[in-house]
C-alpha positions as CSV (number, residue, x, y, z in Angstrom):
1,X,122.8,107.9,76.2
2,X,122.1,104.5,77.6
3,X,123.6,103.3,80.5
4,X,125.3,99.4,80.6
5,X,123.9,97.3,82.7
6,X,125.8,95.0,84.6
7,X,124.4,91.5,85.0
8,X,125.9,91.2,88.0
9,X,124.1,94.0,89.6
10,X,120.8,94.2,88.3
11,X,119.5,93.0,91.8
12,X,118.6,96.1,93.3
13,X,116.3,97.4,90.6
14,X,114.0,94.7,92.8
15,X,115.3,94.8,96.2
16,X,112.1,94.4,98.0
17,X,110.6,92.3,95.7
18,X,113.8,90.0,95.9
19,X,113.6,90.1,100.0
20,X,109.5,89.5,99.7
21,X,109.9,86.0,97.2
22,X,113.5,84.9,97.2
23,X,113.6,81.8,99.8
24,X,115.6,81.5,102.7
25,X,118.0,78.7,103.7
26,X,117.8,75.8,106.1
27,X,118.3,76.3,109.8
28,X,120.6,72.9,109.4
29,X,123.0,74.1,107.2
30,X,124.1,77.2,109.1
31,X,124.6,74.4,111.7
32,X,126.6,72.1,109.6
33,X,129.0,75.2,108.4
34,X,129.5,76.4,112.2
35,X,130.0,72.9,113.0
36,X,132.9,73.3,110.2
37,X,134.5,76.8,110.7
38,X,134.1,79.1,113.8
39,X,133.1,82.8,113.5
40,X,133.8,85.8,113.4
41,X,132.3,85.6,109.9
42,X,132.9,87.4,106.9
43,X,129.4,87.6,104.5
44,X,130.2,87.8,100.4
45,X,127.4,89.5,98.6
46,X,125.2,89.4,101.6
47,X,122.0,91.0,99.6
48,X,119.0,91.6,101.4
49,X,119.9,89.0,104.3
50,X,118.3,85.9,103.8
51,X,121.6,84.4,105.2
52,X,123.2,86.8,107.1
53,X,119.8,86.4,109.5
54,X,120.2,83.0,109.8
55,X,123.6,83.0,110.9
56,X,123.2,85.9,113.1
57,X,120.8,84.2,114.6
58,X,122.9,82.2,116.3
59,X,124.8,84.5,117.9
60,X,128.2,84.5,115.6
61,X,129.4,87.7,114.7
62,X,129.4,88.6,111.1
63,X,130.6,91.5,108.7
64,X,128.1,91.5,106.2
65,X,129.3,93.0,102.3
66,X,126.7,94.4,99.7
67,X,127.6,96.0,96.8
68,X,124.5,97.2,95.5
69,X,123.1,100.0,97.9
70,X,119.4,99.1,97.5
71,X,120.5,95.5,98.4
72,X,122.2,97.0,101.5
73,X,119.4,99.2,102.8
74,X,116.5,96.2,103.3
75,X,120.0,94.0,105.1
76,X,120.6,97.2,107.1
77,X,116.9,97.1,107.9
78,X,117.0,93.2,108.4
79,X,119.6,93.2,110.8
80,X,118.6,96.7,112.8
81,X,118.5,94.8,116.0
82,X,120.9,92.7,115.6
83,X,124.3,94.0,117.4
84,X,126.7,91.1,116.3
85,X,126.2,92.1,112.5
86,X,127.8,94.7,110.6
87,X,126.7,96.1,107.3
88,X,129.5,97.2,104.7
89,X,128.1,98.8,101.3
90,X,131.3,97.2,98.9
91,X,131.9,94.6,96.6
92,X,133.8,91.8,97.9
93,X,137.1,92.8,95.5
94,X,137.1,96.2,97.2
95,X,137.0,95.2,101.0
96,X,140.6,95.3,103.0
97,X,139.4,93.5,106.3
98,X,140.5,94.9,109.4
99,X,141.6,90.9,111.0
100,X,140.9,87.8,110.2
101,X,137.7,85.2,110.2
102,X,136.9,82.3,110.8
103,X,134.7,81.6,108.6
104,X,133.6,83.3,105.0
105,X,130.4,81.9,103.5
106,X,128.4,83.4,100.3
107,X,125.1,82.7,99.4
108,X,123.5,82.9,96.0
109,X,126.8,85.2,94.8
110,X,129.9,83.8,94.8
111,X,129.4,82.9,90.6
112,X,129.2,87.1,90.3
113,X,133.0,87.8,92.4
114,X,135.7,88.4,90.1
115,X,137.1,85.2,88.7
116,X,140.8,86.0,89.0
117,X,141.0,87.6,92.6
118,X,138.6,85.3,94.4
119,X,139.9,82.5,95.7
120,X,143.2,84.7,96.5
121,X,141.1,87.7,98.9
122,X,139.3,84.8,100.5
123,X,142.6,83.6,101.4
124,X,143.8,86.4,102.7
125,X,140.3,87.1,105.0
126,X,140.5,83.8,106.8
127,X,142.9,82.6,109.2
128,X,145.1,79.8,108.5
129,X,142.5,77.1,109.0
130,X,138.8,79.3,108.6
131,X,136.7,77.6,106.4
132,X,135.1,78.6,103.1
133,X,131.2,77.9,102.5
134,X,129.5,78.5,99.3
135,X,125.9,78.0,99.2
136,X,122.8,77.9,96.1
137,X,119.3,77.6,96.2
138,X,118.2,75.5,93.1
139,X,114.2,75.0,92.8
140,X,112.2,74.1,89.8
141,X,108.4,72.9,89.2
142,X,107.2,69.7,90.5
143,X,104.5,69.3,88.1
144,X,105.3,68.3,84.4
145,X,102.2,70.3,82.9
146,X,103.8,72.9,84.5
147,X,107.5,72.4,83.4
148,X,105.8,72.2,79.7
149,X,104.0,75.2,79.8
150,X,107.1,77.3,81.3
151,X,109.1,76.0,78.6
152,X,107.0,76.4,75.9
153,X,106.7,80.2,76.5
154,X,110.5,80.2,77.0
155,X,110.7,78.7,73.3
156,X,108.5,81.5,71.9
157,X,109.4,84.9,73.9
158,X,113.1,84.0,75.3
159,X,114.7,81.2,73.8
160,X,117.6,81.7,74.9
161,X,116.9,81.1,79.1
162,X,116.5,77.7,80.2
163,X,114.4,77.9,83.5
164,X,115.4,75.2,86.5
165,X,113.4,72.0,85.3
166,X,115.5,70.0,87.4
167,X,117.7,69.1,90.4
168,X,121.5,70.2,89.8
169,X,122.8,66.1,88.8
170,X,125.8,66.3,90.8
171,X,127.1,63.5,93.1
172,X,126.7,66.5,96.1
173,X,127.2,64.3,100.0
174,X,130.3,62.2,97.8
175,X,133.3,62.8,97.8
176,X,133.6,63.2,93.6
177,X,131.1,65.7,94.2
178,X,133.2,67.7,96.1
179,X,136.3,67.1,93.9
180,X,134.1,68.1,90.7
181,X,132.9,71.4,92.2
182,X,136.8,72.2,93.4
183,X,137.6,71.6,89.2
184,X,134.8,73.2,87.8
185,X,135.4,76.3,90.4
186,X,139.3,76.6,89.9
187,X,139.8,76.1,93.8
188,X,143.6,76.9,94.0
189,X,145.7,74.3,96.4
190,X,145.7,76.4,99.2
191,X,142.3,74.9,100.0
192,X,141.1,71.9,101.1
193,X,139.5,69.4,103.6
194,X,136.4,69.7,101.0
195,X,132.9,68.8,101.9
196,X,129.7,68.6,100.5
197,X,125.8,69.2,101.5
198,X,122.6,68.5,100.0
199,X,119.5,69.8,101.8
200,X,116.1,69.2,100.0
201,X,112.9,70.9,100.9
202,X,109.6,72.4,98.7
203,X,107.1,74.7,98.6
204,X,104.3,76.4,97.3
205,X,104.1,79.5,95.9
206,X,101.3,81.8,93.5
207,X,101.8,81.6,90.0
208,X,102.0,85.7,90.7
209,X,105.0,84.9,93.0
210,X,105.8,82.6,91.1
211,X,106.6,84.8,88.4
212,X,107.6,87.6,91.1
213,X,110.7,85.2,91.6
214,X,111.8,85.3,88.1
215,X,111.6,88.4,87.7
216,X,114.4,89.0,90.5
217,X,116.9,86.9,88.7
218,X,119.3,88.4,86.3
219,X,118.4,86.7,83.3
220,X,115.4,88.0,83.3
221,X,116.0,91.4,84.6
222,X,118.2,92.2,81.8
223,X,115.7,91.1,79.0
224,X,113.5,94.3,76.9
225,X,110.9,95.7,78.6
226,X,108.8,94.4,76.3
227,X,110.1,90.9,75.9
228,X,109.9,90.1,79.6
229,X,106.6,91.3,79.4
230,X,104.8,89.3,77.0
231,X,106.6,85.7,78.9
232,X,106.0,87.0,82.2
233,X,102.3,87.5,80.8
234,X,101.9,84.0,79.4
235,X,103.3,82.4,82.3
236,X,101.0,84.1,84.5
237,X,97.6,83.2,82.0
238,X,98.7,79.2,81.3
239,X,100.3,78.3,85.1
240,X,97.3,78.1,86.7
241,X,96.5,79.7,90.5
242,X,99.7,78.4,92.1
243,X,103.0,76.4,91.9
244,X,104.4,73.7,93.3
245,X,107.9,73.8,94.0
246,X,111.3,71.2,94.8
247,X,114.1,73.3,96.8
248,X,117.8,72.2,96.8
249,X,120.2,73.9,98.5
250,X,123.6,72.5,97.5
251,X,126.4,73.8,100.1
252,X,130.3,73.7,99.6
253,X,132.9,73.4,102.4
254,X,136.6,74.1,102.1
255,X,139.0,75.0,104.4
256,X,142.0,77.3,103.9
257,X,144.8,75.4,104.7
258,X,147.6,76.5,107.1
């Protein structure tokens, strides 16, 4: 019998691979939220700890939640000498927090929590006041011969996938941007004081991790053996030896209101 994958979960079949090519996030935005919300800090699909290491790192405390166990064993081995952060294997709709926070950020994962308890259990996590911080990685090639050639062997093995050719096109820094990201993401009125961050960056990568990087993202994951195989293949013979890369990381501030 098969088992169902779940879209949503499909991350740990590549822990360490995720950890080794999955970017981090910019020292500046870790600022900016602190600057916005106080700790302690409660972490929302904290995976292998890109994040939760960068907010550590500045000495706020932090309760970190993983649901996948494979996930949770490279943060656990991330964070080993890092007092002020606490592991927790469990999905964020499972976790009864002991007290408040402060602050509750998610990177890369708030798109997989449960659309209708969300916004209501990160309500009742912060304090009257904490703020809410939602952060994405976006990148995508900087070379047009490259964009072609990944999209031409997404026409012929996967259709269906459009890869990142392209920043995200909102207004992110204005304040429609943050009005259109608190529509589109059903923020209830219990939240506000929004804010928006952009923070641009690049970099280059192998075509092998390159197509490494793919391969840690869901869409991909959950495609047949043999499909994935034969586009990962032709990425990796037309690319060329490496890949240049654009980096967004859009972030999104709100503030549970008293």
């Amino acid at each position: 019998m098969t088992t169902q994958r779940i879209q949503g979960r499909v991350f740990g079949e590549v822990a360490d691979e995720y950890d080794r090519v999955r970017p981090g996030y910019p020292a500046e935005l870790a600022a900016d939220v602190l600057a916005y919300a106080g700790g302690p800090a409660l972490e929302v699909g904290a995976g292998t700890g890109k994040a939760t290491e960068l907010f550590a790192a500045t000495g706020v405390e932090v309760v970190a939640t993983e649901p996948d166990p494979a996930m949770a064993a490279v943060l656990a081995r991330r964070t080993a000498g890092r007092p002020n952060v606490t592991v927790t294997v469990s999905a964020f709709e499972e976790y009864v927090p002991e007290r408040a926070f402060g602050l509750l950020y998610c990177a890369q994962a708030w798109h997989w929590v449960d659309k209708e308890v969300r916004w209501q259990r990160a309500a009742a996590a912060l304090a009257p006041g904490g703020g809410l911080a939602l952060f994405w990685n976006v990148d995508w090639p900087a070379d047009e011969g490259v964009t072609a050639r990944l999209l031409a062997a997404h026409e012929r093995f996967a259709p269906h996938i459009r890869p990142n050719t392209g920043p995200i096109g909102r207004p992110i820094g204005e304040e429609a941007g943050a009005r259109e990201w608190a529509g589109e993401m059903g923020l209830p009125s219990e939240f506000g004081d929004l804010g928006t961050r952009l923070y641009r960056s690049g970099r280059t990568v192998s075509a092998a991790d390159y197509v490494a990087l793919l391969s840690t993202q869901s869409s991909y994951r959950i495609l047949a053996e043999d499909v994935r195989e034969n586009l990962f293949g032709t990425l990796l013979d037309t690319l060329g030896e490496q890949v240049d890369l654009n980096v967004e990381t859009a972030l999104y501030l709100a503030r549970h209101l008293p």
